[in-house]
C-alpha positions as CSV (number, residue, x, y, z in Angstrom):
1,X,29.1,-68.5,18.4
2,X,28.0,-70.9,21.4
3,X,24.5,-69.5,21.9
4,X,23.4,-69.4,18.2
5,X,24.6,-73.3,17.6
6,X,22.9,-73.8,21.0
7,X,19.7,-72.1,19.5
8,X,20.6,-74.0,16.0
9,X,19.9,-77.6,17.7
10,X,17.1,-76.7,19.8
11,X,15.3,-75.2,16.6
12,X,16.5,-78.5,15.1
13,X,15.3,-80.5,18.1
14,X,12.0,-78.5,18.3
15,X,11.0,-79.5,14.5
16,X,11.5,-82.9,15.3
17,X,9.1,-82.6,18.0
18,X,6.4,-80.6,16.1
19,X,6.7,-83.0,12.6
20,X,6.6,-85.8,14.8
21,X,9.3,-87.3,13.9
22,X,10.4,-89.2,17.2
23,X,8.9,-90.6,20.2
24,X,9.1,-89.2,23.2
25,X,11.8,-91.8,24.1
26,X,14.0,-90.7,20.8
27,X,13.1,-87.3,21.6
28,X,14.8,-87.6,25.0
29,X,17.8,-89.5,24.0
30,X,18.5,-86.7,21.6
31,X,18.3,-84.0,24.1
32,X,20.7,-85.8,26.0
33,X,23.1,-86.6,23.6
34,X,23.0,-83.5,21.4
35,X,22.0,-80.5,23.1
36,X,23.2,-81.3,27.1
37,X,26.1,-83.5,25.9
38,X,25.5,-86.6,28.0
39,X,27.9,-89.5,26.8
40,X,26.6,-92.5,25.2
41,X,27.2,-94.9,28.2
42,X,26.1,-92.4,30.7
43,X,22.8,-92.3,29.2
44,X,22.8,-96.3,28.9
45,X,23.6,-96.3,32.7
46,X,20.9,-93.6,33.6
47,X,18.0,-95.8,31.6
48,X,19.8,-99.2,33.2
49,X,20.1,-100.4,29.0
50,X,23.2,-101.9,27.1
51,X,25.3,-98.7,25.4
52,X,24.7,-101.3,22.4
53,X,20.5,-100.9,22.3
54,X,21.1,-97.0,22.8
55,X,23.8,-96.8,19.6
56,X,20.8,-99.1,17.5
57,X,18.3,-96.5,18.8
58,X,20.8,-93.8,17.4
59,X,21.3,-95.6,14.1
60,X,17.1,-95.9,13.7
61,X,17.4,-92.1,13.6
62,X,19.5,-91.9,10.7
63,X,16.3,-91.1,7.7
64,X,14.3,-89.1,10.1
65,X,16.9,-86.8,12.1
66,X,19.2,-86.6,9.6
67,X,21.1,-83.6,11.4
68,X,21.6,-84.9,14.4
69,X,22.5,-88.3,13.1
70,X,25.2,-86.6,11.0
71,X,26.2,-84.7,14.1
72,X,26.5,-88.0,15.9
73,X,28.7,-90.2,13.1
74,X,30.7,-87.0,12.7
75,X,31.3,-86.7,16.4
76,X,32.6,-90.2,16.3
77,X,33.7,-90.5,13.1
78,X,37.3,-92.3,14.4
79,X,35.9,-94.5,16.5
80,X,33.9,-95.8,13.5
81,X,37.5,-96.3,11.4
82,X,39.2,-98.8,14.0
């Protein structure tokens, strides 16, 4: 079941790339995020930005990468509640 999600969201990924959908930048976040599993703040730390400008990146996503953007408020679906 693993390797066919895996292949799932790098299809997924891979349209995004080829409609142009993203930048390069947006592109990168969401291989980090989705497909290698990277946290939120780890990825702020690595690109030395606030966890808030990467979450605002995330929520620009939401019309164009509607997949991963319902993968994302799923994933943190509780945290969203509190």
């Amino acid at each position: 079941m693993l390797p066919r999600l895996r292949r799932m969201v790098s299809v997924e990924i891979a349209k995004y790339r080829l409609d142009g959908l993203c930048s390069q930048e947006e592109l990168d976040l969401i291989i980090a995020l989705w497909q290698d599993g990277m946290s939120l703040r780890a990825y702020a730390r690595q690109h030395d930005v606030k966890p808030g400008s990467v979450h605002y990146m995330i929520e620009k996503l939401q019309s164009r990468c509607p997949r991963f953007y319902r993968w994302w408020t799923l994933k943190h679906r509780s945290r969203r509640l509190g």
